[in-house]
C-alpha positions in Angstrom: 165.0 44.0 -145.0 166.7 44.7 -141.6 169.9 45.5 -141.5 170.3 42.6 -138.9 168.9 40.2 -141.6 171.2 41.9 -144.2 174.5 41.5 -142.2 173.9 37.8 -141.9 173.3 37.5 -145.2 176.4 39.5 -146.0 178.4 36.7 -143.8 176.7 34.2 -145.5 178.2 35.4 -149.2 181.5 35.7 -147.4 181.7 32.7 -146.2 180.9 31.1 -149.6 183.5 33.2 -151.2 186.4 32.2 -148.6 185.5 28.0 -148.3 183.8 25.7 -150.9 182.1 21.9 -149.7 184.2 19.3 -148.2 182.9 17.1 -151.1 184.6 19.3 -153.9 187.7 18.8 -151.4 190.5 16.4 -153.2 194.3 15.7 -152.0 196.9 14.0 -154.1 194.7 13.2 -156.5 191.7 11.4 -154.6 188.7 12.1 -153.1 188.7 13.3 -149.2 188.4 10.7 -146.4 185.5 13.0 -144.9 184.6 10.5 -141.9 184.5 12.1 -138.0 187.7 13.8 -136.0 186.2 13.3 -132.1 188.6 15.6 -130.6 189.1 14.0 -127.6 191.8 16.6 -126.2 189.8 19.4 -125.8 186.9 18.0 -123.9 188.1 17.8 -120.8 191.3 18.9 -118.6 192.9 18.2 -115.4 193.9 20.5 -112.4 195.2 19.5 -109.0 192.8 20.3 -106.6 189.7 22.5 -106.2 191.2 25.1 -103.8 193.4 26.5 -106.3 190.6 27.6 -108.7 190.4 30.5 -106.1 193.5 31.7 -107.5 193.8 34.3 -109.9 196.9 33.0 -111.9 195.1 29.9 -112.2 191.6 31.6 -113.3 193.8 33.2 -116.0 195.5 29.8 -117.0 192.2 28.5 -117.2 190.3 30.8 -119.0 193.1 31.2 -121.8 192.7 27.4 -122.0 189.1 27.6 -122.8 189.2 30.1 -125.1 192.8 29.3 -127.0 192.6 25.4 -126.1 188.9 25.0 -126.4 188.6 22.8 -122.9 185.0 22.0 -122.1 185.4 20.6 -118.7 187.8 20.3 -116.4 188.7 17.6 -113.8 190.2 18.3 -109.9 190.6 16.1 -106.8 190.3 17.6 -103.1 186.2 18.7 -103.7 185.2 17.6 -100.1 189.0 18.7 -98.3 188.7 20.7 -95.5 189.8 23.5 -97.3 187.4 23.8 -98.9 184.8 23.8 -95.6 182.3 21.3 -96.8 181.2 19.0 -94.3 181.1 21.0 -90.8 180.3 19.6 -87.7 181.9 22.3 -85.7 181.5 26.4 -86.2 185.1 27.0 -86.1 185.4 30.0 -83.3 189.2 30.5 -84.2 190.3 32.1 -81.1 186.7 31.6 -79.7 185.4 28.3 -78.7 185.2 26.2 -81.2 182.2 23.9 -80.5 180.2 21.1 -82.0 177.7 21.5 -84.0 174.1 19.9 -83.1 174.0 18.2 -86.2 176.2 18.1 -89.6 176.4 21.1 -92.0 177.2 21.5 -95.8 178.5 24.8 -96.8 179.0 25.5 -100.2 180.6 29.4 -100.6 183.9 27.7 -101.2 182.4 25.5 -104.1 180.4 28.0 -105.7 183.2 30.3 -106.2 185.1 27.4 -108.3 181.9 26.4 -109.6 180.6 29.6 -110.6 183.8 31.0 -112.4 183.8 27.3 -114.4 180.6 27.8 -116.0 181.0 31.6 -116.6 184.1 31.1 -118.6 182.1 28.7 -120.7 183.4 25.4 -119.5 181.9 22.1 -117.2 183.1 20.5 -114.0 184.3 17.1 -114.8 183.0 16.3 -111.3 185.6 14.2 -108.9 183.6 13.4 -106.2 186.7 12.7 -103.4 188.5 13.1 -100.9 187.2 12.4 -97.6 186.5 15.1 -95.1 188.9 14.7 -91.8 186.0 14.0 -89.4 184.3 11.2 -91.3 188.0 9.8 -92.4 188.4 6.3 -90.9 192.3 7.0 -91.1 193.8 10.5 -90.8 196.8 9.7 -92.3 197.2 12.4 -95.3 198.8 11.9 -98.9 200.0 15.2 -100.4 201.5 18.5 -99.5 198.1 19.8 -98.3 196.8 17.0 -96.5 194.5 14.8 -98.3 192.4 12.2 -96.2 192.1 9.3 -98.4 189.8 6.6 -96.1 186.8 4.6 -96.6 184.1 7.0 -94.5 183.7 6.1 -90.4 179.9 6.9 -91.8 178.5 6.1 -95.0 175.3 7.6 -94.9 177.0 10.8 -93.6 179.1 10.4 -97.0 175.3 9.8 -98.8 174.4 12.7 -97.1 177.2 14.9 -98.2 177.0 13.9 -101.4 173.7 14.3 -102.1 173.2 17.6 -100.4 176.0 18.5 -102.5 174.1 17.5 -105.9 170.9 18.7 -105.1 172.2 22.3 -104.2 174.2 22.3 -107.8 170.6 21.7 -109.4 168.9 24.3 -107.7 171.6 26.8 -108.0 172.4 25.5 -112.2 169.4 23.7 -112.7 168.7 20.0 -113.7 169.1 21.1 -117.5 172.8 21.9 -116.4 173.8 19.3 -114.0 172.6 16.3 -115.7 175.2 17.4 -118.3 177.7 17.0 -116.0 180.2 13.7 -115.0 180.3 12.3 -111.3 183.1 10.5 -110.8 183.7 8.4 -108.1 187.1 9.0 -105.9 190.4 9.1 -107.5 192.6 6.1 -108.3 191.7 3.7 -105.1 194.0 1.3 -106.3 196.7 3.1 -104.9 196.7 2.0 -101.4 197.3 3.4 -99.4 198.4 6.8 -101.0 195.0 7.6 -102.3 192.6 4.6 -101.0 193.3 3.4 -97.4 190.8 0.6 -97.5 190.1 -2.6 -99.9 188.9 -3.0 -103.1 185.7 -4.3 -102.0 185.5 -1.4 -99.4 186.1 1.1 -102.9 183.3 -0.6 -104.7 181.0 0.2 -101.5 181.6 3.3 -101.7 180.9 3.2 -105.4 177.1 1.3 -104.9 176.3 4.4 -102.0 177.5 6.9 -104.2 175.9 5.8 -107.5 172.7 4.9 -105.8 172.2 8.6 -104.2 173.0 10.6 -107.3 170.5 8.5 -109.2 167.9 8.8 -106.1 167.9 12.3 -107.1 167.4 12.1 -110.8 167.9 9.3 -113.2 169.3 11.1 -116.4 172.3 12.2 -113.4 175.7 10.4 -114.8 178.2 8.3 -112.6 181.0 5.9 -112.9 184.5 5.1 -112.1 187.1 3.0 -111.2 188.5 5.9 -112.0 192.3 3.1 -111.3 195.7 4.5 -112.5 197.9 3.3 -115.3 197.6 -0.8 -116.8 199.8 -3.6 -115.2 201.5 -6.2 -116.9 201.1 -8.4 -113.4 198.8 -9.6 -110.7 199.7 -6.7 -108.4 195.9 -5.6 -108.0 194.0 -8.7 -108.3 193.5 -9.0 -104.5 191.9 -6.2 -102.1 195.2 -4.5 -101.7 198.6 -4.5 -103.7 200.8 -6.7 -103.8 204.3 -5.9 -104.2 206.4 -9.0 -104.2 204.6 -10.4 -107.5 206.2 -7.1 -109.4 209.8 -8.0 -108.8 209.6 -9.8 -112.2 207.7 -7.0 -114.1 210.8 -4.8 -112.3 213.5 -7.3 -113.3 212.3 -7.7 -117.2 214.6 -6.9 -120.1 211.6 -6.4 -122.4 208.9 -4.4 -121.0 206.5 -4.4 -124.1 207.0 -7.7 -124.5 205.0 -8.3 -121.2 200.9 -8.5 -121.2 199.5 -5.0 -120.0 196.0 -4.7 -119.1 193.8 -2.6 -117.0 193.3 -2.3 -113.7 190.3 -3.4 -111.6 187.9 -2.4 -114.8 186.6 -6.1 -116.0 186.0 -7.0 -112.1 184.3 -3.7 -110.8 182.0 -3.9 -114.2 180.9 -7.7 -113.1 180.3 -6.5 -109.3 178.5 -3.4 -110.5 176.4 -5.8 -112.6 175.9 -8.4 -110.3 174.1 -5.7 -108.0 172.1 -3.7 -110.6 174.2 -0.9 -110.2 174.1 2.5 -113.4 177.6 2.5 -114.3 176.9 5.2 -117.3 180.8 5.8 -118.0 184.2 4.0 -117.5 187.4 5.7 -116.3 190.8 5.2 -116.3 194.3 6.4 -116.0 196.7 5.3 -119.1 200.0 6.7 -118.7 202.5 5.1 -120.7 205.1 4.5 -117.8 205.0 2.7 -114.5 206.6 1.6 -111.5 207.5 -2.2 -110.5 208.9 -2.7 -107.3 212.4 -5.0 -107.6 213.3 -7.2 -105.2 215.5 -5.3 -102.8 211.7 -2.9 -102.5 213.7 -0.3 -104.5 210.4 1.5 -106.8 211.7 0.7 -111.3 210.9 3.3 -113.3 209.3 1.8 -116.4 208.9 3.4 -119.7 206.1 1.8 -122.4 206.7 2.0 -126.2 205.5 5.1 -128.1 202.4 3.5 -129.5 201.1 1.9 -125.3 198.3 4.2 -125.2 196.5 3.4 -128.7 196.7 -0.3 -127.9 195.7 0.2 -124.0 192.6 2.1 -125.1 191.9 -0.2 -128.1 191.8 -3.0 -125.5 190.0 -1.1 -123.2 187.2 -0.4 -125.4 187.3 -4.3 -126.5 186.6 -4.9 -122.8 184.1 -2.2 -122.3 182.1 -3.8 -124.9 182.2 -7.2 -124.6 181.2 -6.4 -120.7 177.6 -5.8 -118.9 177.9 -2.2 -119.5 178.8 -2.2 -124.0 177.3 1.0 -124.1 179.1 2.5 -121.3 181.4 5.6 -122.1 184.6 5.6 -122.1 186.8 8.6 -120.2 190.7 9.1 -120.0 190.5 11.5 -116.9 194.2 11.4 -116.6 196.8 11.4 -119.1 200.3 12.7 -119.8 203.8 11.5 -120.9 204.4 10.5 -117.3 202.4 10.6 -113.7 205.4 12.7 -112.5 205.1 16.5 -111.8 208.5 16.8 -111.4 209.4 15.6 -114.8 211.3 17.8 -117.3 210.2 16.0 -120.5 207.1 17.8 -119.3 208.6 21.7 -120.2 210.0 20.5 -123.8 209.0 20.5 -127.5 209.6 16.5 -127.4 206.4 16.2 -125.1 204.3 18.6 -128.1 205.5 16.1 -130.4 204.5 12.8 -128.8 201.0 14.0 -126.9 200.6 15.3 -130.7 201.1 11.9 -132.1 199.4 10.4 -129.6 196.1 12.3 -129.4 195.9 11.7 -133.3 196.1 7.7 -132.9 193.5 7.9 -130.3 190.6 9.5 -131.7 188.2 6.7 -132.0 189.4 5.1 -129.0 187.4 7.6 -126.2 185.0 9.9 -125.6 188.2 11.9 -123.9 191.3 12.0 -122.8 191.9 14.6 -120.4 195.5 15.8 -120.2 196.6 16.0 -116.8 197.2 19.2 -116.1 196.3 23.0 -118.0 198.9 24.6 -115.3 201.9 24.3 -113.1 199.8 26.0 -110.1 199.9 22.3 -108.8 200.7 21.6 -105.2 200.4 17.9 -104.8 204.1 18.2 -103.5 204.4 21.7 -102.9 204.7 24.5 -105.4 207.2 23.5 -107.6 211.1 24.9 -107.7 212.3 26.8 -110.1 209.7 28.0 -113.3 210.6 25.1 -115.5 210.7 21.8 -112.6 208.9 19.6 -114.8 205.7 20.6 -113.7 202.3 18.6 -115.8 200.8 21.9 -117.1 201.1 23.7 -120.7 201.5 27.0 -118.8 204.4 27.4 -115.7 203.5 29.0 -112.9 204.1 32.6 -114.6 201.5 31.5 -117.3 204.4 31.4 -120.1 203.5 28.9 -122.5 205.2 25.5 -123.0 205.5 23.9 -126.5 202.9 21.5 -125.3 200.3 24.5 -124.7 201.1 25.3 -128.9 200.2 21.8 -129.7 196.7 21.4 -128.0 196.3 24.9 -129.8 197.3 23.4 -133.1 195.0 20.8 -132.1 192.3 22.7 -131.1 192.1 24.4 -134.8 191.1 20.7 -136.6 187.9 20.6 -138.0 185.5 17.9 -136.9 186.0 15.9 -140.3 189.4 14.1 -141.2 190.0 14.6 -145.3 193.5 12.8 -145.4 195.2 10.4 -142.4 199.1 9.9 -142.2 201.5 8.5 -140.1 202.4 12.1 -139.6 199.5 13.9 -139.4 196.3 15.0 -140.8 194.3 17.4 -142.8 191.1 18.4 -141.9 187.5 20.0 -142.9 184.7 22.3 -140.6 182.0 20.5 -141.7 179.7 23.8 -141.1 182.1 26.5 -142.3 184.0 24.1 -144.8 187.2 25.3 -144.1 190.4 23.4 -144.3 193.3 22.9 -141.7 195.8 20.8 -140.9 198.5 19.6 -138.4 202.1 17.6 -138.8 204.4 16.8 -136.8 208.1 14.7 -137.0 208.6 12.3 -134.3 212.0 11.3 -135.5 212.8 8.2 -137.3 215.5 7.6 -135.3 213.3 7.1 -132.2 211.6 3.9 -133.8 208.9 2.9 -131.4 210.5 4.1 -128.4 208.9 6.5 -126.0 210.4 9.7 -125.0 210.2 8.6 -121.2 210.9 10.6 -118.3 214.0 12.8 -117.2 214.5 14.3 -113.7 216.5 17.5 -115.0 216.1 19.6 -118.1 219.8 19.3 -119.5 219.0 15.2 -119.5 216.2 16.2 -122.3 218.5 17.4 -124.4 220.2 14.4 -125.9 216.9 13.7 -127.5 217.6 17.0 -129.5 220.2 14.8 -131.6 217.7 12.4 -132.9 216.5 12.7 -136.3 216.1 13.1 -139.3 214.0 16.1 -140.9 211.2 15.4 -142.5 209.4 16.8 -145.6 205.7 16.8 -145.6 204.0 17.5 -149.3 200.6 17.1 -150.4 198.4 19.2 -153.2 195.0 20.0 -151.8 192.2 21.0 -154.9 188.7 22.3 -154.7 190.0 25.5 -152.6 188.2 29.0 -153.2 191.0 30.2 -155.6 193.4 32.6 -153.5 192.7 31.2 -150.3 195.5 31.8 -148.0 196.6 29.5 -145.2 199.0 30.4 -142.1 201.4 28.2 -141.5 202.7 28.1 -137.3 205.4 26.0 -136.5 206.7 24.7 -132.7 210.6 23.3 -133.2 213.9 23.4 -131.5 214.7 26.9 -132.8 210.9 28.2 -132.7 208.8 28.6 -129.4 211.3 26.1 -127.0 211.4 28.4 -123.5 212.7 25.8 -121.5 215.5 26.1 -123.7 216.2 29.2 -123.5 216.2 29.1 -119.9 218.8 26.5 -119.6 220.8 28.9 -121.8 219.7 31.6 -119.6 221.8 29.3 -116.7 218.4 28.0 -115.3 217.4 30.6 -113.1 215.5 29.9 -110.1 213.5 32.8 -109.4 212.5 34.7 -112.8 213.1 39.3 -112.8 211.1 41.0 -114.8 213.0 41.1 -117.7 213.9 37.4 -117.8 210.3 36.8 -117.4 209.5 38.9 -120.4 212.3 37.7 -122.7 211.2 33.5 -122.1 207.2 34.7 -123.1 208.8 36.2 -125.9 210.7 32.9 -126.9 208.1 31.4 -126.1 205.8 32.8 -128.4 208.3 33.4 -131.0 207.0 30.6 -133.4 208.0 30.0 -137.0 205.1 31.8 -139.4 204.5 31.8 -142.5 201.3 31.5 -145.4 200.6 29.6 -148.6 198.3 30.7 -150.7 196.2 28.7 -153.1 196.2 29.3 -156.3 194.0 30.8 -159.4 192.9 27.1 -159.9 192.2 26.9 -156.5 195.4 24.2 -155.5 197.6 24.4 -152.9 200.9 23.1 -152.6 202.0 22.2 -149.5 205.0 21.8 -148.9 206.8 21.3 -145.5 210.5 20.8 -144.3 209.9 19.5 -140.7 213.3 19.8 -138.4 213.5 16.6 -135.3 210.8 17.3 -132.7 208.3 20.0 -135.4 205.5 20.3 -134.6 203.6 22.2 -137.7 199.9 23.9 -137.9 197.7 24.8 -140.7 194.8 26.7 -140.8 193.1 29.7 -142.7 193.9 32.7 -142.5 
């Protein structure tokens, strides 16, 4: 025998000693669930834009959240900006001339860079195919900090053109074997008119038909769809080719919000149109963020926050829709989701966020085939870099990579096996279906909170009256059918345990980090409660949790 062949085996006998079959698992005195945990947090993630993949600090951010995280893919707008010197139909002489071009070019050194470092660091691209390159915008107007054209094209077939050049280079650089794993995603929330759609609805579903008909030119088993709309309505705000803001003054002027009617946007009608025209529409996507904004009557933008439980019942009607539709089998994607669409919102920074994407993510498993949190990092510069290292910013890492509570729950999350063996309102417990070990993951969104939401706050020291809601909570459960002596560690994310932004509101809210500050908050921040349980000679374990407001608890084995 090899001493290759002998190691294996020795792994093998190790691995029977340390975890015993999910079927031999029982808790509280009855047999495991043992049905499918789809974890859709994991496979993909947002980021804003593809020219900040050139980064380093982001490369770190983003290789961390592949291997800690376990993100798949990852999601960006700004693929065709200038900046990242796609479509060229002049050779850019600087100081020299700088003269047109006989015909269009398509440079890729940019894109493979980004593209490159993705697949090394074992992940996808999530591909958003958007926004429009200045010289085939209709409209030069720009939405963001750096400038984003958001028009129909002046040409479509130079957009067929770009886009398929752009395909067919990714085969023969990755191969078809790699690419037709991939998602192509048509444009970015074209609802939003004009801030990331200048033109109509019809104009968007155009561009859709071009786009979906050159990608599967070049190979059938390539995958496309879209809307790819932001958030559900509870009006008619979208039903004609552009907003309309006066018929949201009463959505703006309603005393109860989740009383109202909220459905998605533009997905029933772009599914009929699609149909209508024999067009692939292999996935669906959407934006579900639980908050909104109604204009009132004096034009004044409402902020609008949904009750905790909005995104479970907007994807559960979404994938009622989905199936009842021309398109049943169609996939469904969440390519953006957070507490709020704001990256200037302190709820963002705190352990109340861990707690409710926790809660959320768990009530949402059967409901997707993902839900891509929006985004890994703070190096986001839709409106600038952001002011101060805790402004609110969407990402589970600040800018100096110093981990947020949220960044310890999508860890906690990560750890679930891919079977569920017990469901709560609390939490879950779970089972590795090939290694048969156990883990777990509680949480305590406080009582007192009821069904409301934990909204949206434009300054850290507003968080903190939800640190007086309550009460604790104790979470016990005995788990038999254990390899006797197995131990378990126990991490915890709480008020006390792992909340930086916290301590830098105690710090007085520095605005540009030393050294030493720096180094004290990624202690904090890492400074989680631990502790292990151990089963025992029978093989039990006793669990046995005291949860404060806001907990956030992990199990796994150690």
């Amino acid at each position: 025998m090899t001493s290759t062949a002998r190691a294996i085996i020795d792994l093998d006998v190790d691995s029977a000693r340390r975890h015993r079959p999910l079927a031999a698992i029982e808790i509280d005195g009855h047999a495991a669930e043992d049905r499918a945990l789809t974890h859709v947090w994991n496979e993909c993630v947002g980021a804003g834009r593809a020219n900040e993949a050139l980064r380093a600090d982001w490369r770190e951010h983003f290789t961390e959240a592949v291997q800690t995280l376990g993100m798949r893919s990852v999601r960006f707008h700004g693929l065709f900006h200038d900046d990242m010197f796609v479509y060229r139909v002049r050779d850019g002489g600087g100081f020299g001339p700088d003269s047109a071009l006989e015909r269009e070019r398509h440079t890729f050194s940019y894109v493979d860079k980004v593209f490159d470092f993705i697949l090394a660091s074992g992940a996808r691209p999530f591909v958003e195919l958007g926004f429009m390159p200045r010289e085939l915008a209709t409209d030069h107007a720009t939405v963001f900090w750096w400038g984003a054209h958001a028009s129909p094209p002046n040409d479509m077939a130079a957009w067929v053109r770009l886009v398929s050049a752009t395909v067919e280079h990714w085969i023969g650089r990755y191969g078809l074997d790699e690419v037709r794993r991939w998602k192509f995603e048509v444009w970015n929330e074209p609802n939003l008119v004009p801030h990331f759609w200048t033109g109509t609805k019809t104009q968007y579903f155009e561009l859709y038909a071009a786009t979906a008909r050159a990608i599967k030119a070049i190979h059938p088993d390539l995958q496309v769809g879209g809307p790819s709309t932001s958030v559900f309505v509870p009006d008619s705000r979208y039903d004609g080719e552009t907003e309309d803001r006066d018929v949201q003054h009463a959505t703006a002027a309603a005393t109860d919000v989740d009383a109202l009617e909220w459905r998605p946007v533009w997905i029933e009608e772009f599914l009929e149109w699609c149909a209508a025209r024999d067009l692939p529409v292999d996935f669906v996507t959407t934006h579900v963020y639980p908050t909104d904004y109604a204009y009132a009557v004096s034009g004044k933008a409402t902020l609008i926050s949904r009750y905790a439980d909005a995104t479970r019942d907007d994807l559960a009607l979404l994938r009622r829709l989905v199936a009842a539709g021309p398109y049943p089998h169609a996939e469904v994607h969440i390519t953006e989701w957070s507490t709020t669409p704001s990256s200037r919102d302190s709820i963002h920074d705190t352990v109340f966020a861990a707690t409710y994407i926790t809660r959320a993510y768990l009530q949402c498993t059967d409901l997707a085939e993902s839900i891509s949190y929006w985004t890994f990092t703070d190096v986001f510069e839709e409106g600038g870099a952001g002011i101060g290292p805790f402004h609110g910013g969407f990402g589970v890492v600040n800018e100096q990579g110093i981990r947020k509570p949220t960044f310890h729950a999508f860890a906690a999350l990560a750890r679930l096996g891919d079977r569920r063996l017990l469901s709560t309102e609390h939490g879950v417990l779970t089972g590795d279906s090939s290694s048969g070990a156990v883990s777990g993951l509680f949480f305590n969104y406080p009582d007192e909170m009821g069904l409301q939401s934990v909204g949206s706050r434009t300054s850290y020291a507003a968080t903190r009256e939800l640190r007086e809601r309550g009460p604790s909570r104790r979470i016990r459960h005995r788990v038999r059918g254990l390899v006797p002596g197995t131990a378990f560690l126990v991490e915890v994310v709480d008020l006390d345990h792992g909340d930086v932004a916290e301590a830098w509101h105690r710090m007085g809210e520095p605005l540009n980090l030393s050294p030493a500050q720096t180094a004290s908050l990624r202690e904090v921040a890492e400074g989680l409660r631990r502790f292990t349980l151990t089963a025992d000679a029978d093989g039990a374990l006793d669990l046995d949790l005291h949860l404060q407001p806001w907990a956030v608890a992990s199990l796994r084995q150690a």
